[in-house]
C-alpha positions in Angstrom: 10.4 10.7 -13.1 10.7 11.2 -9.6 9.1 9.4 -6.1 7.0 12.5 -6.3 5.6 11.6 -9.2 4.8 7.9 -9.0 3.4 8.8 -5.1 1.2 11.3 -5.8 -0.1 9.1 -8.5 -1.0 6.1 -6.2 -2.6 9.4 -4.0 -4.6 9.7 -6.3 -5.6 5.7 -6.5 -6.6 6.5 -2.8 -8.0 9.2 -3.8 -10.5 7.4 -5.8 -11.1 4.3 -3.4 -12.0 7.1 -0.4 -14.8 8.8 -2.9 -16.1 5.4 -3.6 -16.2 4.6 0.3 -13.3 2.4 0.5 -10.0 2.6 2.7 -8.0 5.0 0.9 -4.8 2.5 -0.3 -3.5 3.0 -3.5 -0.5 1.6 -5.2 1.3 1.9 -8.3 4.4 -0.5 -10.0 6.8 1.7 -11.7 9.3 0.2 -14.3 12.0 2.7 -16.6 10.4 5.5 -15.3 6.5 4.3 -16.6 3.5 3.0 -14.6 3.1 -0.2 -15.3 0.2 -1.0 -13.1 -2.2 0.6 -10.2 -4.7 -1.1 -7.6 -6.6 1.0 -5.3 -8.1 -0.9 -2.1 -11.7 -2.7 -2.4 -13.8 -4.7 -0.3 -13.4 -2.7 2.8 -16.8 -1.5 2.7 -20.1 -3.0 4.0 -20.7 -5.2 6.6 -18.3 -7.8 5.8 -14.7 -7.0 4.4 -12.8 -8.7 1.8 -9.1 -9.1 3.0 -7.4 -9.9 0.3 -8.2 -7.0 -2.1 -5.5 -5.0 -0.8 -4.1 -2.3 -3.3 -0.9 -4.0 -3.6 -2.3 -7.3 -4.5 -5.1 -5.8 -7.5 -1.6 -4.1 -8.8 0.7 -7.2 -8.7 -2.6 -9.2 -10.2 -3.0 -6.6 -12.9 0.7 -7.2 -13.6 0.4 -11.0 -13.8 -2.9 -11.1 -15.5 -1.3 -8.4 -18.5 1.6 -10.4 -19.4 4.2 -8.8 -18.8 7.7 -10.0 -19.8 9.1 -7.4 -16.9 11.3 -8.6 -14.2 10.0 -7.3 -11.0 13.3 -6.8 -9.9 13.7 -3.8 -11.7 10.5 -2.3 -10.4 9.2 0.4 -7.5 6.0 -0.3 -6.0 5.0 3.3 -4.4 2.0 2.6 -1.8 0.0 5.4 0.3 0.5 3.0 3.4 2.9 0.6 4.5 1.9 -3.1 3.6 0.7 -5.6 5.1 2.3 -8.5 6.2 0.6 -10.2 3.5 1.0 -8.2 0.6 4.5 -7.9 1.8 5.1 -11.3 1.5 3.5 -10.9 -1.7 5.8 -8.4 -3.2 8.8 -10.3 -1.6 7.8 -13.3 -3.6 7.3 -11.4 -6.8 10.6 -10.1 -6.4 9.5 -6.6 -6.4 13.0 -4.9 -5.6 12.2 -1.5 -4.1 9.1 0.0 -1.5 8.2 3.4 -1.3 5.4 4.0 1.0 3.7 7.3 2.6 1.9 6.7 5.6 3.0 3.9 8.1 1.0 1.1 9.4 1.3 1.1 13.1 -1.4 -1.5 13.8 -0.1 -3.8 10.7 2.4 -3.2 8.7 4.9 -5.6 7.7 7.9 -4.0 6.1 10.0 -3.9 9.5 9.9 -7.6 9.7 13.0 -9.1 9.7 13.6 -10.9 6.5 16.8 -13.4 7.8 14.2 -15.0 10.2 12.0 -16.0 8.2 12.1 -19.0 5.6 14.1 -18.9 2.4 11.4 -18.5 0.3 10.9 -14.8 1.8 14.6 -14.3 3.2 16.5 -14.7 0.3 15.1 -12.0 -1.6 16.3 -8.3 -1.2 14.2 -5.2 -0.8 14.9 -1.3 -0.3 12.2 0.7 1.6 11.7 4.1 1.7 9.1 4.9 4.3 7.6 8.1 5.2 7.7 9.4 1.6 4.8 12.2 1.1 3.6 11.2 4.6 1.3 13.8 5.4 -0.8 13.8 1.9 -1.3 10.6 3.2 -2.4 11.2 6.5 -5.0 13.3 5.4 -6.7 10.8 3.3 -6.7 8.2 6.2 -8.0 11.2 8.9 -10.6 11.8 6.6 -11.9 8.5 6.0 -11.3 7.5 9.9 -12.9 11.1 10.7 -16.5 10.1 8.6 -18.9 8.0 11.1 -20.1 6.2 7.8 -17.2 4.3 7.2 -17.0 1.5 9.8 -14.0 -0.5 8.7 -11.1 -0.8 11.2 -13.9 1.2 13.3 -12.7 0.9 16.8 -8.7 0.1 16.1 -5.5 1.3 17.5 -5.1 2.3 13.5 -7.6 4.4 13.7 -6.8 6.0 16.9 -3.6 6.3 16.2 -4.4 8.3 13.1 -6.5 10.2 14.3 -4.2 11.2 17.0 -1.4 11.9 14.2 -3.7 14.2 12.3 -3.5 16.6 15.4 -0.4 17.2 15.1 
């Protein structure tokens, strides 16, 4: 299967977290060609967000909590925007060996970090990114939720205007 594929799969992750009023994240862990494991973003909604239930992290979780005798080396995580610096440290722990994501985070994302300044424990392991990949079917998930007054998270952010501003284009 191609990036396609596995992409517009996690699009569709986001898909569901936008029609459930969440930030539309979603990510999927591809292994031999299979899913292996999905995670669309909760907790964004409501007064108070939860931070740590990042689409990334609900997929790695769903990995660890099945099993799995897979090494993550051998795995893709595809992700509808760049992570975090925390899931990315995450993933870079896990040993996850390749990134595909869509849309990038210009307020937060953490994949252009660079990994020989930081600690061994991050710095030793290796990573290939791919970064743009089905960009605009992204996009359009993040205007939309970003263009609905209802949805109040990041509400205000240089995210949100800097998607907003993208979606002119």
């Amino acid at each position: 299967m191609s990036h396609k594929k596995f992409m517009e799969i996690a699009l569709e992750e986001a898909q569901s977290a936008l029609y459930s009023g969440e930030f539309p994240v979603g990510a999927v862990l591809e292994y031999q060609g299979k899913i292996i494991c999905s995670g669309k973003r909760s907790g964004s909604k409501g007064s108070f967000a939860n931070e740590t239930d990042h689409a990334e992290i609900i997929a790695l979780k769903q990995f660890y909590n099945q099993g799995m005798s897979i090494s993550l080396e051998k795995t893709t995580l595809y992700c509808t925007l760049e992570p975090c610096l925390m899931c990315f440290g995450a993933i870079l722990i896990s040993g996850v060996s390749k990134i595909v994501y869509a849309y990038e985070d210009a307020m937060g994302g953490g994949t252009s970090c660079d990994l020989n300044c930081l600690p061994p424990l991050y710095s030793k392991n290796k990573i290939s990114i791919i970064s743009g990949f089905m960009r605009k079917q992204s996009l359009k998930l993040f205007s939309e939720f970003f263009s609905n007054p209802q949805n109040s998270y990041l509400h205000g952010t240089y995210l949100k205007d800097y998607t907003l501003k993208q979606s002119l284009f």
